[in-house]
Biotite code that builds the C-alpha atoms (Angstrom):
import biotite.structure as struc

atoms = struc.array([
    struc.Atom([8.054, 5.179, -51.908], chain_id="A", res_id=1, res_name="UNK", atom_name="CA", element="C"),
    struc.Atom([9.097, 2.766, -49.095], chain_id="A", res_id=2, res_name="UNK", atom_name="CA", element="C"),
    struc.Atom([9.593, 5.582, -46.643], chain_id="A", res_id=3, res_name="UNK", atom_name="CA", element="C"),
    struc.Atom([5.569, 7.039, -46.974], chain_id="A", res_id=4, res_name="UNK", atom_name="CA", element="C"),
    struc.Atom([5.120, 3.178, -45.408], chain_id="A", res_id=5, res_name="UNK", atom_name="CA", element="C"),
    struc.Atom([7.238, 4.774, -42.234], chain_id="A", res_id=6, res_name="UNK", atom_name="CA", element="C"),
    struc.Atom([6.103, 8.457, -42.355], chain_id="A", res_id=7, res_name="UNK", atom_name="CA", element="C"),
    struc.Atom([2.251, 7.844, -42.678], chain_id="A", res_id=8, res_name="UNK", atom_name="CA", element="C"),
    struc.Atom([1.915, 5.957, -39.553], chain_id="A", res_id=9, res_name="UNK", atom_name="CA", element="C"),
    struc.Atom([4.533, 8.017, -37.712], chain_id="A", res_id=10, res_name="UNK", atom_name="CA", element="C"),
    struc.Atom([2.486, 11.068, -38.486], chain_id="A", res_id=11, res_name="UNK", atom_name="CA", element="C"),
    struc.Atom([-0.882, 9.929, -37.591], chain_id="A", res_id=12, res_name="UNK", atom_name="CA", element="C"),
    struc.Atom([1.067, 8.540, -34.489], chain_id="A", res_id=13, res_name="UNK", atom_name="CA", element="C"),
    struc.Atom([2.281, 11.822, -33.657], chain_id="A", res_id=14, res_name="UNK", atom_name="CA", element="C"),
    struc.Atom([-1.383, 13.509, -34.268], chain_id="A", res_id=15, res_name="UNK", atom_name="CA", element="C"),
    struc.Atom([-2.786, 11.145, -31.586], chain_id="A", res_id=16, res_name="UNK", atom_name="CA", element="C"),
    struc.Atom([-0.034, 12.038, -29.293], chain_id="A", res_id=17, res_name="UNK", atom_name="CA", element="C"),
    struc.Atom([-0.653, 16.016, -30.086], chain_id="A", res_id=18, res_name="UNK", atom_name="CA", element="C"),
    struc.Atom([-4.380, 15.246, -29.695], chain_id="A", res_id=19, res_name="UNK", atom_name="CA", element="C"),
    struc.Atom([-3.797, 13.304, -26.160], chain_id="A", res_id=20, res_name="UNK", atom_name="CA", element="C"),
    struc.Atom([-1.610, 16.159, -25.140], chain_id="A", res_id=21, res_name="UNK", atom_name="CA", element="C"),
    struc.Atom([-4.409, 19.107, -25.983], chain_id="A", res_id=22, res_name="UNK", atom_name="CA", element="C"),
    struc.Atom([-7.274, 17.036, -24.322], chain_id="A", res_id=23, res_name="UNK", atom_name="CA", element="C"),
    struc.Atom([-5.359, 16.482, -20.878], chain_id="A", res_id=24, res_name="UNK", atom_name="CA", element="C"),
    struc.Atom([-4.510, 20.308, -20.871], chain_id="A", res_id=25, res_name="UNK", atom_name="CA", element="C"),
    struc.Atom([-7.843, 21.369, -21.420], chain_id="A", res_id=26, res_name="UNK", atom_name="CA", element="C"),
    struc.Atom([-9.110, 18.835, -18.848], chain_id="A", res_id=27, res_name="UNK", atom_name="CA", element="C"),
    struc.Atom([-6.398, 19.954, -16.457], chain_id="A", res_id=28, res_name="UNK", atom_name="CA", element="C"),
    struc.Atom([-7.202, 23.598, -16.793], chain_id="A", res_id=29, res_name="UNK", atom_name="CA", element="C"),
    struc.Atom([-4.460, 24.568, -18.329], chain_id="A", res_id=30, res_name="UNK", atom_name="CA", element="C"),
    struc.Atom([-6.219, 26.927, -20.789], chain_id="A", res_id=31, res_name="UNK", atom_name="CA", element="C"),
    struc.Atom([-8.082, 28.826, -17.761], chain_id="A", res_id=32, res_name="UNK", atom_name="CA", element="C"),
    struc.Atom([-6.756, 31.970, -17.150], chain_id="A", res_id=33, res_name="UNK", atom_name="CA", element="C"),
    struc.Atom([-5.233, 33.553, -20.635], chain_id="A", res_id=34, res_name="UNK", atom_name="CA", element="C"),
    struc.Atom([-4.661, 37.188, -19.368], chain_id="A", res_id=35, res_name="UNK", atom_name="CA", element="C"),
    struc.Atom([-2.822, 37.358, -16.200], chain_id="A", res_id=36, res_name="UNK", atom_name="CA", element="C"),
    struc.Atom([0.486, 35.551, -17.208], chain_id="A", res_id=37, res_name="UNK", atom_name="CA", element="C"),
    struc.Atom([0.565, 38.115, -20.146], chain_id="A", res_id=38, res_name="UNK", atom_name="CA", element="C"),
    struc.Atom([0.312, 40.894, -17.480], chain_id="A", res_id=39, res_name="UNK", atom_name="CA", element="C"),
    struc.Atom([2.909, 39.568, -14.817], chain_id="A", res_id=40, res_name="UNK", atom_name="CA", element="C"),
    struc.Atom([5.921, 40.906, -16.183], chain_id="A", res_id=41, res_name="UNK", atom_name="CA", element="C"),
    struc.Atom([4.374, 44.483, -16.270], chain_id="A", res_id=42, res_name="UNK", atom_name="CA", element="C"),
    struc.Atom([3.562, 44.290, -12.603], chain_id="A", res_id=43, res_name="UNK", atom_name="CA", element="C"),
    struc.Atom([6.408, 45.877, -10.469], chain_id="A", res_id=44, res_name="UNK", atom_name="CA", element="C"),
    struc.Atom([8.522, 43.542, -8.078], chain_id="A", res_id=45, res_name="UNK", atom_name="CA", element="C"),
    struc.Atom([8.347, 43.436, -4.635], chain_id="A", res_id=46, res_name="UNK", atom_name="CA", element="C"),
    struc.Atom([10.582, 45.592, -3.005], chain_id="A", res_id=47, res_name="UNK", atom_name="CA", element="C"),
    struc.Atom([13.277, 43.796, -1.033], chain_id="A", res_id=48, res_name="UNK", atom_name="CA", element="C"),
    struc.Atom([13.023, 44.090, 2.673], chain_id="A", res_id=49, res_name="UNK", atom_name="CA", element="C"),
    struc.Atom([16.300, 45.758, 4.633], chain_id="A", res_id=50, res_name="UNK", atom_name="CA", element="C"),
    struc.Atom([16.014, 43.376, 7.378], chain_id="A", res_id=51, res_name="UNK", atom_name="CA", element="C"),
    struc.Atom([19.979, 41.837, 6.791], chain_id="A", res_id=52, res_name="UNK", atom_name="CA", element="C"),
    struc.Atom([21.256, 45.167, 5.191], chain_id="A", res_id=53, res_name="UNK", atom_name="CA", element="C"),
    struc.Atom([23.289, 47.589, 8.322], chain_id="A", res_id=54, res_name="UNK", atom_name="CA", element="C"),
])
């Protein structure tokens, strides 16, 4: 029963911390654009320039 004493406040500790975290990335506009990292890896690369290549 002695460890609920540590646990209880270590978890609300880490909610505020999770909370904190979630408020400064919305605020920060981390959250703003949802589709285009989802679509960059279906996007072709650049092709590489032959500039150095004779």
């Amino acid at each position: 029963m002695n460890i609920l004493v540590v646990m209880i406040p270590l978890s609300i500790m880490f909610l505020i911390g999770a909370g904190i975290a979630f408020f400064w990335a919305v605020e920060h506009d981390q959250f703003e654009d949802m589709d285009t990292p989802a679509l960059l890896p279906l996007l072709d690369d650049q092709p590489a320039s032959d500039e150095g290549h004779k």
